[in-house]
C-alpha positions in Angstrom: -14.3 -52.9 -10.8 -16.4 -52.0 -7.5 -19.7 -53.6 -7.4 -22.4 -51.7 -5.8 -25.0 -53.8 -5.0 -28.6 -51.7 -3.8 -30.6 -52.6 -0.6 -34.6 -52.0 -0.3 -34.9 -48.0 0.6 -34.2 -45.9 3.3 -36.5 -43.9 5.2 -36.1 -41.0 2.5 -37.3 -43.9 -0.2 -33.5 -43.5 -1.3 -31.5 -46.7 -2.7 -28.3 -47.7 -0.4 -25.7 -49.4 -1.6 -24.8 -52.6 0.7 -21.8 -50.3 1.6 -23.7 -47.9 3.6 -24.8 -51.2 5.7 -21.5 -52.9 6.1 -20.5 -49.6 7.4 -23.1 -49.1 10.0 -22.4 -53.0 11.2 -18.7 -52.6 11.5 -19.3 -49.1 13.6 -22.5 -50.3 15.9 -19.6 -53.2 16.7 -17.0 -50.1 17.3 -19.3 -48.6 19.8 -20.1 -52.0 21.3 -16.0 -52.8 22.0 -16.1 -48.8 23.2 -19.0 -49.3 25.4 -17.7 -52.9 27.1 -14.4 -50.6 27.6 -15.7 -48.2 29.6 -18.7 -50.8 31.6 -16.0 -52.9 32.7 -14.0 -50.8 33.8 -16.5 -48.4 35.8 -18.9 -51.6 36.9 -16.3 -54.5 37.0 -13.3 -52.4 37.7 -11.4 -54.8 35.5 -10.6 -53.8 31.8 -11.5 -56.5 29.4 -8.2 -57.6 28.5 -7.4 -58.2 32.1 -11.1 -59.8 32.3 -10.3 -62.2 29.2 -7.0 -63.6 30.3 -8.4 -64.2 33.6 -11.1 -66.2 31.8 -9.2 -67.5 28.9 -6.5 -68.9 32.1 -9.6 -70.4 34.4 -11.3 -72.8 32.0 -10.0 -76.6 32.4 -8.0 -76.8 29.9 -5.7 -74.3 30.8 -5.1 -75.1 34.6 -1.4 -76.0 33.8 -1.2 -72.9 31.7 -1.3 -71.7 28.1 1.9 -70.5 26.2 2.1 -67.2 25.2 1.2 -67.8 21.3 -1.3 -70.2 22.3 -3.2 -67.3 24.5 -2.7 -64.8 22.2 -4.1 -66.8 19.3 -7.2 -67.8 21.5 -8.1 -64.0 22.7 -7.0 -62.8 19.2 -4.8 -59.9 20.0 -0.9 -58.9 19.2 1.7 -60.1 21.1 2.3 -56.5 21.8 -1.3 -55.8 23.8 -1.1 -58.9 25.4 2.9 -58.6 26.8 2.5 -55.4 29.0 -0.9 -57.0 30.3 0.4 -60.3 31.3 3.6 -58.3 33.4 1.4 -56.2 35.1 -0.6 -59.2 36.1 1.8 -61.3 36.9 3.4 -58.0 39.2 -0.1 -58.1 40.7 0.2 -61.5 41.5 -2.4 -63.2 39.3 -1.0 -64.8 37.1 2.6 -66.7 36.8 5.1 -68.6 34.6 5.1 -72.0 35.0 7.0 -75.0 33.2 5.0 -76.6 30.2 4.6 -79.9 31.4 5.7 -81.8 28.6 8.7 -79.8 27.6 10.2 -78.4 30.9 12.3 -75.9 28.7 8.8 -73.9 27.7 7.2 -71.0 30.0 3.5 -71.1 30.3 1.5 -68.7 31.6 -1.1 -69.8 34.7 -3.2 -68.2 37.2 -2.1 -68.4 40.7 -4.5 -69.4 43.7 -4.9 -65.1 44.0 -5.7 -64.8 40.1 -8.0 -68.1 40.9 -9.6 -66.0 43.6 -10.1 -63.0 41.4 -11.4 -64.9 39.1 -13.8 -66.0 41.5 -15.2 -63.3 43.4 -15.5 -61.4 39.4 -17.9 -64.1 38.4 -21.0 -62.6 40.7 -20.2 -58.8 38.9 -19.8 -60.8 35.7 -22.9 -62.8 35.9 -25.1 -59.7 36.8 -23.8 -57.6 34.2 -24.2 -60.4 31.9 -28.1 -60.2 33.0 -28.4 -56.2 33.0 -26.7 -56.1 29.4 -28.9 -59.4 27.5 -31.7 -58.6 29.2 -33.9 -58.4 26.4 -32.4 -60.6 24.4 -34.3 -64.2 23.9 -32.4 -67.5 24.2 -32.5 -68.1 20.1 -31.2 -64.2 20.0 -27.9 -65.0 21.8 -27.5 -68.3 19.8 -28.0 -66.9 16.6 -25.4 -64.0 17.6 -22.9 -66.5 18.5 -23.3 -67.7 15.4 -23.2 -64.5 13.4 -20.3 -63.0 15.4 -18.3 -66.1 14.9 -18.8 -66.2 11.1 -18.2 -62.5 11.0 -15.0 -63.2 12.6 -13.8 -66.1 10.3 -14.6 -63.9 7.7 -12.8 -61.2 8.6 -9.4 -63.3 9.3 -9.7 -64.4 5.6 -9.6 -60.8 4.1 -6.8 -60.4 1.5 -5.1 -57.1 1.0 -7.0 -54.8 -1.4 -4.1 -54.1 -3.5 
């Protein structure tokens, strides 16, 4: 049994079922991953894959290097996407395999001082297009997205099959 539940009125004074909204949210956050795409690219001339590992392999906590399950279960993408990334980048010279410190056996992957540098000289692109693209957004806005984008998120890795 499908449940249809009705939301207040359109601008035609027409009824629309709550699936006419989940559809609008989950393609307004299409065009948002299609518009990062393409802005990161032509502004940061870094795709956001590439921009996410760098980030994901800068914080503290990953200065000796993530393992490859561990990084692909942070950024939340397949094994596959995340593979031909990591051996262009490490081809480039930005990123390396390193020992795991605690089991010398296990390959993790770290930035190198030229991936650190990257990582660097992004963060004044980063920190402007950050500024351009919340620009009229309020502090409570970006919390309350967080938030909503997380919870979206958790709920959307809890989703059984529909059959």
């Amino acid at each position: 049994d499908l449940v249809c539940i009705m939301l207040k009125k359109d601008q035609n004074n027409t009824d629309l079922p709550i699936s006419a909204l989940h559809n609008r949210l989950f393609f307004r956050l299409f065009q948002t991953s299609n518009t990062l795409d393409r802005q990161s690219l032509k502004i940061l001339n870094i795709s956001p894959i590439h921009w996410s590992v760098l980030g994901a392999l800068s914080r503290p906590s990953a200065k000796s290097g993530m393992s490859f399950s561990d990084l692909t279960h942070y950024l939340g993408v397949s094994r596959q996407s995340l593979d031909g990334v990591l051996k262009r980048l490490e081809k480039e010279g930005e990123l390396q395999r390193v020992a795991d410190l605690q089991d010398r056996r296990v390959k993790n992957v770290a930035l190198t001082p030229q991936g650190e540098a990257v990582w660097a000289e992004l963060q004044i692109k980063v920190a402007k297009f950050y500024e351009q693209s919340f620009k009229d957004f309020r502090f409570d806005d970006l919390i309350t997205m967080v938030h909503l984008l997380n919870k979206l998120n958790d709920g959307m890795e809890h989703v059984d099959s529909p059959n």
